[in-house]
ZAKEKOL-677405 format. One record per residue: residue in three letters; x, y, z of N, C-alpha, C, CB in turn. Coordinates in steps of 0.2 Angstrom, whole numbers, plus 5000, padded with zeros to 4 digits. Last residue first. Glycine has a CB too. Layout:
BEGIN
ALAXYZXYZXYZXYZ;...
% end
This chain:
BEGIN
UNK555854515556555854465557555354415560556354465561;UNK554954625557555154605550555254535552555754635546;UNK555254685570554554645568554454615561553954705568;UNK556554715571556454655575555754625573556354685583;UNK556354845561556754765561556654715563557254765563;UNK555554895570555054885564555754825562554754975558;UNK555054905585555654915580555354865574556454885584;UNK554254885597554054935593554754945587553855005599;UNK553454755607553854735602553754825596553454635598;UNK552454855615552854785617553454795612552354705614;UNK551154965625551854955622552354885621552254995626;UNK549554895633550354935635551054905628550554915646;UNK548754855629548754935631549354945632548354965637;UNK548854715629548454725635548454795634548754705643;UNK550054735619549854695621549554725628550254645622;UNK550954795603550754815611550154755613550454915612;UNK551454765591551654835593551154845602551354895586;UNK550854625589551354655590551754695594551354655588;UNK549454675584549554635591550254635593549254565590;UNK549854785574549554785579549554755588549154775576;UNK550254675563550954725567550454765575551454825558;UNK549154595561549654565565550254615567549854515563;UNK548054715556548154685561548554665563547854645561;UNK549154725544549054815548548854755557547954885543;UNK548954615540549654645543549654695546550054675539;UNK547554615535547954575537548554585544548354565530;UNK547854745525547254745535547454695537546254715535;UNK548154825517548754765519548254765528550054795518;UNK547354895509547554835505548054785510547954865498;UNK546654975518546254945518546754855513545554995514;UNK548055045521547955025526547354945524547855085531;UNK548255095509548955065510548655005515549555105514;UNK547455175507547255125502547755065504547355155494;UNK547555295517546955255517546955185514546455285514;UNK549355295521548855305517548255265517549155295511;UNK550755275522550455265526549755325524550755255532;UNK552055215510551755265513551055265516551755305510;UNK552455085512553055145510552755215512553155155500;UNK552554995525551855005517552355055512551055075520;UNK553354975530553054905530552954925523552454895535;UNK553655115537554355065533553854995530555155045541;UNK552455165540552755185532553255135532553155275531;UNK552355055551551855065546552155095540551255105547;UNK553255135559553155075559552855045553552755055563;UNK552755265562553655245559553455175556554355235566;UNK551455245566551655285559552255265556551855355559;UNK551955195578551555155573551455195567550955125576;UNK552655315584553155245582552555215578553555175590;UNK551655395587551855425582552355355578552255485586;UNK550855315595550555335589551155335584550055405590;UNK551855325607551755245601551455245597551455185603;UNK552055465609552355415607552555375602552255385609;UNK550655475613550955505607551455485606550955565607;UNK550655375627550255365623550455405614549555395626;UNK551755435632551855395632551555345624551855385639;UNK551155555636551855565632552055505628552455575636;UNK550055505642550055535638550655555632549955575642;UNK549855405654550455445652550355465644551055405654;UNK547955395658548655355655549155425656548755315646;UNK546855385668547355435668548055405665547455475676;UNK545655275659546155315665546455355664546655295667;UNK544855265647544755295652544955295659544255295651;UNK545455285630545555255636545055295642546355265637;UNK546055285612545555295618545655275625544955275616;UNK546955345600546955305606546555345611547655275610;UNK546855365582546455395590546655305596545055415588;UNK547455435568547555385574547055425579548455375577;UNK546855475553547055505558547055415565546455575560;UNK547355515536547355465541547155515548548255425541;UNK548155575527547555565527546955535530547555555524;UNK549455605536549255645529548355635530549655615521;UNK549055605552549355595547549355575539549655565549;UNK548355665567548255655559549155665554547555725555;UNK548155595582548655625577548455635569549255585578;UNK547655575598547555595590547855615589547155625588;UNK546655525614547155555610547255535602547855535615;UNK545155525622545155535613546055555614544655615608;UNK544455475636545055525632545255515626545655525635;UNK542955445644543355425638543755455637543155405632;UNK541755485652542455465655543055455649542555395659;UNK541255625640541055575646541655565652540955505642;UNK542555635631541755615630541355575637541755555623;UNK543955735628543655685634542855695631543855725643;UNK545555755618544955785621544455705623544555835614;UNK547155805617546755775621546055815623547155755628;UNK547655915608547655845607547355795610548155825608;UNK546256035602546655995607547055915606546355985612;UNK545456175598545756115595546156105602546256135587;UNK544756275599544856225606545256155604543956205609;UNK543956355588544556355590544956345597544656375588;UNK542656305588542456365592543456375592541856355602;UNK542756215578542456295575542456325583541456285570;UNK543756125585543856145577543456215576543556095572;UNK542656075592543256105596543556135591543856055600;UNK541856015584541556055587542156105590541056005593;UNK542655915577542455975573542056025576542155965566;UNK542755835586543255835583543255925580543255775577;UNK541655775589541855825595542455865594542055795602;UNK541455725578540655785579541155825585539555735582;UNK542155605579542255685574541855715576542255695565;UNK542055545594542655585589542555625584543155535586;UNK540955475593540955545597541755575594541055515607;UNK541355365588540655375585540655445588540055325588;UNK542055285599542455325594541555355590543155275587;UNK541155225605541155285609541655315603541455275617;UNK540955085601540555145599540855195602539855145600;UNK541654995609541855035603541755085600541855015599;UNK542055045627541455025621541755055616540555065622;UNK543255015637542855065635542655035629543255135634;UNK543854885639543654925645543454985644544154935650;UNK544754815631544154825634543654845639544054795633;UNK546054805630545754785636544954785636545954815642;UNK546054835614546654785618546254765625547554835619;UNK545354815599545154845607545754795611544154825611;UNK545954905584546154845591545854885596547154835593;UNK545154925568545454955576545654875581544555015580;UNK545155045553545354975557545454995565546254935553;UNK544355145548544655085541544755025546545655095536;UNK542855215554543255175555543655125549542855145560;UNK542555395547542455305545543355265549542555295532;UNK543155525545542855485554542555405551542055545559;UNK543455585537542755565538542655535543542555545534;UNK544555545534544555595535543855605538544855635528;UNK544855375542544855415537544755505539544455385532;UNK545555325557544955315555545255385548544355325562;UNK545955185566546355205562545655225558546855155559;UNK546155165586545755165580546155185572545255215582;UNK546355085599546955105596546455095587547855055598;UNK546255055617545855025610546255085605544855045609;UNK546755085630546155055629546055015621545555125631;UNK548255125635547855115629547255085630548155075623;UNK549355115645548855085646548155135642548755075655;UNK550555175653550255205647549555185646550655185640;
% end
């Protein structure tokens, strides 16, 4: 799979929170997400996977929220929407609902279920039982 950095940004493309796990792509390069976000948007090119350069943007929005994992290998893809989608699962059973206000009030936790939920880019501990414990 092998994630680069795993962002949590508002409707507005404001970074709320992010993990660079290897570092191997610049943080700034999410800075390229909404302007490429809403470029693909008006010519309707919407995609799940879009590329800046070397960097691959994968994305989900959820209600008000959007996830972006970045990377610049050829990860598995399926693998990458996935773990977005499990850290939504993850996060509503923690928060109740996964919301801008949920994420700035519990940053703490949002961090440690992060380091948690995957190490180096790649997937670890993803059951929200086992992480309670």
């Amino acid at each position: 799979m092998s994630a680069s950095a795993i962002f949590v940004l508002d409707l507005k493309g404001k970074v709320l929170i992010c993990r660079n796990y290897k570092g191997d792509v610049d943080m700034a390069e999410i800075d390229h997400f909404m302007p490429l976000l809403m470029q693909h948007e008006e010519e309707g090119l919407l995609s799940p996977v879009m590329s800046h350069g070397n960097v691959h943007f994968m994305w989900i929005k959820h209600s008000n929220l959007y996830l972006v994992a970045t990377t610049n290998k050829n990860s598995n893809a399926s693998l990458v929407y996935s773990f977005l989608y499990k850290i939504v699962e993850v996060f509503t059973e923690y928060f109740k609902e996964l919301e801008e206000e949920s994420i700035q009030d519990n940053f703490v936790v949002v961090y440690e279920l992060l380091d948690e939920l995957m190490d180096f880019g790649f997937p670890q501990t993803t059951e929200s039982k086992i992480l309670q414990e």
